[in-house]
C-alpha positions as CSV (number, residue, x, y, z in Angstrom):
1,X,37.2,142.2,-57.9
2,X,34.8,138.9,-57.6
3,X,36.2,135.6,-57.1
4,X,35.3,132.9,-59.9
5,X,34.3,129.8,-58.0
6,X,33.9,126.5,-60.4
7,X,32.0,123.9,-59.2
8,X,29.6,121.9,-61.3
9,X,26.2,122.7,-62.0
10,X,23.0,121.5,-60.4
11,X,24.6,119.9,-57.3
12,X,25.3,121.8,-53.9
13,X,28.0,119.2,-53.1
14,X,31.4,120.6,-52.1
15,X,31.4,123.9,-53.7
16,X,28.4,124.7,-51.5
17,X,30.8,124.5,-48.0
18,X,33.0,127.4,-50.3
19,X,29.5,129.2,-51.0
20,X,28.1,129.7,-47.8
21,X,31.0,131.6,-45.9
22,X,31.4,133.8,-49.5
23,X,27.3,134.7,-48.8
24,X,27.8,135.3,-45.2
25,X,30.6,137.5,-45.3
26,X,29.0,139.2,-48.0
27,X,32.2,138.5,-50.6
28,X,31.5,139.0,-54.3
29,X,32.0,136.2,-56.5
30,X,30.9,134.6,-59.6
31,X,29.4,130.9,-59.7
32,X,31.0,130.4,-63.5
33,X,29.9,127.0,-64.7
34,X,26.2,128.0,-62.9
35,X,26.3,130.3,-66.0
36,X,28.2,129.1,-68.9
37,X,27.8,125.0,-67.6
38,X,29.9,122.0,-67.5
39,X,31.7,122.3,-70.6
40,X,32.9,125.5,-69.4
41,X,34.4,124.0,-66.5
42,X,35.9,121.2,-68.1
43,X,37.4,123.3,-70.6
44,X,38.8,126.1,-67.6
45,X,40.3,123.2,-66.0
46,X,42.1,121.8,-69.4
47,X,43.5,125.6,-69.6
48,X,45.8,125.4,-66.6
49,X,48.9,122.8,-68.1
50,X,51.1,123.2,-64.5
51,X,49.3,123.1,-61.0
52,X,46.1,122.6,-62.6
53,X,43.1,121.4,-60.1
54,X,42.5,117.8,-59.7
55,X,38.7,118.4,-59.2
56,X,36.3,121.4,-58.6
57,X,35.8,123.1,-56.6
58,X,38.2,126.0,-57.1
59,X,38.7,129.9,-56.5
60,X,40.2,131.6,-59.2
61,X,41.6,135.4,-59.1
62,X,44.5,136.8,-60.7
63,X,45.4,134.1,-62.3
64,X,45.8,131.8,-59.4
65,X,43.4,129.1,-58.8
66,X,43.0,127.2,-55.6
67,X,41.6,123.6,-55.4
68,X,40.4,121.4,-52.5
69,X,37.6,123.0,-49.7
70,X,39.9,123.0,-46.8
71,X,42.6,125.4,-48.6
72,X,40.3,127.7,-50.4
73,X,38.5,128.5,-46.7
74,X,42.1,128.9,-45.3
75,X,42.8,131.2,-47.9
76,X,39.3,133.2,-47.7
77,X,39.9,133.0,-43.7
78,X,43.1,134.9,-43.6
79,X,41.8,137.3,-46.6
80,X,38.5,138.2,-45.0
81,X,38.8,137.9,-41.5
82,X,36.9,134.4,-41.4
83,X,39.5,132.9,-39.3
84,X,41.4,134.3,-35.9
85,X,44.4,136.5,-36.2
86,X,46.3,134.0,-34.1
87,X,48.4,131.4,-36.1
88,X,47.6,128.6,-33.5
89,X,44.1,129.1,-33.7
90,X,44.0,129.8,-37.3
91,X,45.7,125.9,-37.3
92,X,43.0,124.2,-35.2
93,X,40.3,125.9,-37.6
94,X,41.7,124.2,-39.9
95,X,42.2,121.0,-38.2
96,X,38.7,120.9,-37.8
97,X,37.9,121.7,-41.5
98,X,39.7,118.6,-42.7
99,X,38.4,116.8,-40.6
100,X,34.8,117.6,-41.4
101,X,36.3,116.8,-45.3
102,X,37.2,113.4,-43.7
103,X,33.9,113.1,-42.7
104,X,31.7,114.4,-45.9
105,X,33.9,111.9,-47.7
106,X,32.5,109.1,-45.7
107,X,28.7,110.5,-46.2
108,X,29.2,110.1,-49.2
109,X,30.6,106.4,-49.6
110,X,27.7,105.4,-47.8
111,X,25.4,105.5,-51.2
112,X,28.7,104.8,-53.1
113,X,30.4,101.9,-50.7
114,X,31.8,100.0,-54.0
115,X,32.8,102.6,-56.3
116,X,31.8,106.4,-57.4
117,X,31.6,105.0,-60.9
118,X,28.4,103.0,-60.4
119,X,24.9,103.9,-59.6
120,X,23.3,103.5,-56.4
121,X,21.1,100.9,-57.4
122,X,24.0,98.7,-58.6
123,X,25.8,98.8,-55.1
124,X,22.5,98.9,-53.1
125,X,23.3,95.9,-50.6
126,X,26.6,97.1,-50.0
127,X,25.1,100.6,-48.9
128,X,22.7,99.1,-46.6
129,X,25.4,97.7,-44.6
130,X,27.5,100.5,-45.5
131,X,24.7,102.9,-44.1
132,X,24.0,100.8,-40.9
133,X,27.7,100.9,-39.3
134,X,27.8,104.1,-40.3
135,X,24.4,105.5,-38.4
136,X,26.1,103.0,-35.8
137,X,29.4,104.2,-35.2
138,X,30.9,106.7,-37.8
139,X,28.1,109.3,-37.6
140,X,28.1,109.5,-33.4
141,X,32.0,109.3,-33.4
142,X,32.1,112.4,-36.1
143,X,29.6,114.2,-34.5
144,X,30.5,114.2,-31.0
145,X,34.1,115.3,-31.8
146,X,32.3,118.6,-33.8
147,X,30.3,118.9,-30.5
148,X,33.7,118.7,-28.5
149,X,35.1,121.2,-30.3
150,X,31.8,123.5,-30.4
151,X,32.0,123.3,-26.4
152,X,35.8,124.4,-26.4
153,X,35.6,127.8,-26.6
154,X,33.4,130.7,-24.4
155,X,31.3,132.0,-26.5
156,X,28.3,131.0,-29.3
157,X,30.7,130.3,-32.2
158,X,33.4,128.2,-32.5
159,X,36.2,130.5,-32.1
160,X,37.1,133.9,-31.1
161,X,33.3,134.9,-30.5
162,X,32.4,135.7,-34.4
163,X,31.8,133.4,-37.0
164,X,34.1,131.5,-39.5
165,X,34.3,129.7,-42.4
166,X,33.9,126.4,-39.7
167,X,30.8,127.4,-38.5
168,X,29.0,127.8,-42.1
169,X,30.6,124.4,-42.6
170,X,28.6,123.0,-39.5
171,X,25.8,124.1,-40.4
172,X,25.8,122.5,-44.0
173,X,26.6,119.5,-42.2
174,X,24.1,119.2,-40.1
175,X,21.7,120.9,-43.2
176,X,23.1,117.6,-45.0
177,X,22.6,115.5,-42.5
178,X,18.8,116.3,-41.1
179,X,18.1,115.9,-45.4
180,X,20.0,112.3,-45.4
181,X,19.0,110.6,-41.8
182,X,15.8,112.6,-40.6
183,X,15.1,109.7,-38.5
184,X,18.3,109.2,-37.0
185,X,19.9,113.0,-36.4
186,X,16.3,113.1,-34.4
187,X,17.6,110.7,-32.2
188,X,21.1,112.1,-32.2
189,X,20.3,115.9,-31.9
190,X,20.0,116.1,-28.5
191,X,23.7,115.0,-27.8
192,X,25.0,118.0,-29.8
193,X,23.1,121.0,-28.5
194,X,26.5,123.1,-29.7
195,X,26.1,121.9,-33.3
196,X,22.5,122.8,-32.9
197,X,22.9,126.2,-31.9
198,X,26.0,126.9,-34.5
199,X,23.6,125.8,-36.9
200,X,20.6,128.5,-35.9
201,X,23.2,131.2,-35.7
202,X,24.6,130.9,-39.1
203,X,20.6,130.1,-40.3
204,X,20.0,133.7,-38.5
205,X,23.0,135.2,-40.4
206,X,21.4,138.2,-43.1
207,X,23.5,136.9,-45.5
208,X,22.8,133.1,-45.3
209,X,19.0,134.0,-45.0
210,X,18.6,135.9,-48.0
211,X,21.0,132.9,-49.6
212,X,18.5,130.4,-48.6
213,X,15.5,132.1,-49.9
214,X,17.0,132.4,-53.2
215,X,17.3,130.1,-56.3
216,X,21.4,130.4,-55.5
217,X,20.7,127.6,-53.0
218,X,19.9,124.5,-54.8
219,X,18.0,122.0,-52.9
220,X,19.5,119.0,-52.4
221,X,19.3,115.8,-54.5
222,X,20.3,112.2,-55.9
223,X,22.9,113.7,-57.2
224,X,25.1,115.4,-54.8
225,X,27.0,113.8,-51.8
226,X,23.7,114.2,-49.0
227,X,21.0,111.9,-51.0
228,X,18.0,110.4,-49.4
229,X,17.4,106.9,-49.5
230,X,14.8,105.9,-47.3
231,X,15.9,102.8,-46.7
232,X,19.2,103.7,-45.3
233,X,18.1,105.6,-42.4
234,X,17.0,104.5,-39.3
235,X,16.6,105.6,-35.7
C-alpha cells in the first residue's frame, strides 16, 4: 500500500526532505494535495478532531497520520531500513535530523526575520542584517557540525556504510543552500568536503536521478523556505 504524503502544492519546502528518501528507497506513495490541491489538504487536516497535525507535512496510512519531518523519517527509517538496526545509532540519526530542522528553520527566518506573516519586501532591512550574521556565523557553525558528523563514521555515508534518510537530507541542504548563497557556499565548500561528497552520492542515487529529471522535483522559488535574493548573499 502507498503512503499519502500532504504537503502543499507548488513549494518543495519541508515535504521535499520526506520526498527524497521515499524516491531513493524506491517507496510508493502518493503526493495528495499535488493532485487534488490545497483545499484538499486543508480539508484532510480539518478531518482528524484528536491528534490532528499542526502543519504539513504528514504521512498518512491506516488511518494514522504522522506530522513533523524528524518523526515521519524516524518512522520510515525503522520501516524501510533507512536507519541502523542499532537503537544508539538509530538516536544520533536522529539527533542529527533535528538538528538540521533547527537549522532549515533559521534559513528560513533569514527572508522572514520579523514575522512569517509579512512579505519579504516589508521586512527587507531586517533580512539584510538578518542574512549577514547569519552567512557570518550561523551558516559556518551549522555546517561544520554536519561536516563533523559526516567525518564520524568509516565509510562514504553517514552511518553504517549505506545511505539514510540523513544523507538525502544533506543533500537538500546543501541543494538549498548552493540555490540561496551561490556566492558564499563557493567560499565555504571547501571546508565541508564530507557534505560535498554525501551530496554527489545521493545525486548518483538511480532513484534520486530519475526524481530530479522529472516534473516531481519542483524547482525552487520565492515561495518556499531556500529563496534567492541577491542581495542577501555575499562571499
Amino acid at each position: 500500500m502507498a503512503y499519502n504524503l500532504w504537503y502543499w502544492p507548488g513549494i518543495q519546502g519541508r515535504g521535499e526532505f520526506v520526498r527524497l528518501p521515499l524516491e531513493a528507497a524506491g517507496i510508493a506513495y502518493r503526493d495528495c494535495a499535488r493532485e487534488l490541491g490545497a483545499d484538499a489538504l486543508i480539508a484532510d487536516m480539518r478531518k482528524y478532531d484528536r491528534r490532528a497535525p499542526f502543519a504539513p507535512p504528514y504521512l498518512e496510512l491506516d488511518g494514522m497520520a504522522i506530522a513533523q519531518v524528524a518523526a515521519i523519517l524516524l518512522f520510515l527509517g525503522e520501516r524501510h531500513q533507512l536507519a541502523p538496526s542499532n537503537m544508539k545509532d538509530r538516536l544520533w540519526l536522529h539527533e542529527l535530523q533535528l538538528t538540521i530542522a533547527d537549522f532549515v528553520a533559521e534559513v528560513h527566518q533569514v527572508h522572514h526575520p520579523v514575522a512569517t506573516g509579512l512579505y519579504y519586501e516589508d521586512q527587507k532591512d531586517e533580512a539584510l542584517r538578518c542574512a549577514e550574521q547569519f552567512r557570518d556565523a550561523r551558516m559556518p557553525k551549522f555546517l561544520d557540525w554536519f561536516e563533523q558528523a559526516a567525518q564520524s563514521n568509516p565509510g562514504e555515508w553517514l552511518i553504517d556504510g549505506t545511505m539514510s534518510y540523513a544523507d538525502c537530507s544533506i543533500f537538500q541542504v546543501i541543494e538549498g543552500l548552493r540555490y540561496m548563497f551561490p556566492r558564499r557556499m563557493a567560499t565555504l565548500a571547501p571546508t565541508i568536503p564530507g557534505l560535498i561528497r554525501i551530496h554527489g552520492l545521493v545525486a548518483e542515487m538511480p532513484g534520486i536521478r530519475s526524481y530530479l529529471a522529472s516534473d516531481r522535483r519542483l524547482p525552487f522559488n520565492t515561495d518556499g523556505i531556500f529563496r534567492r535574493y541577491p542581495e542577501l548573499d555575499a562571499e
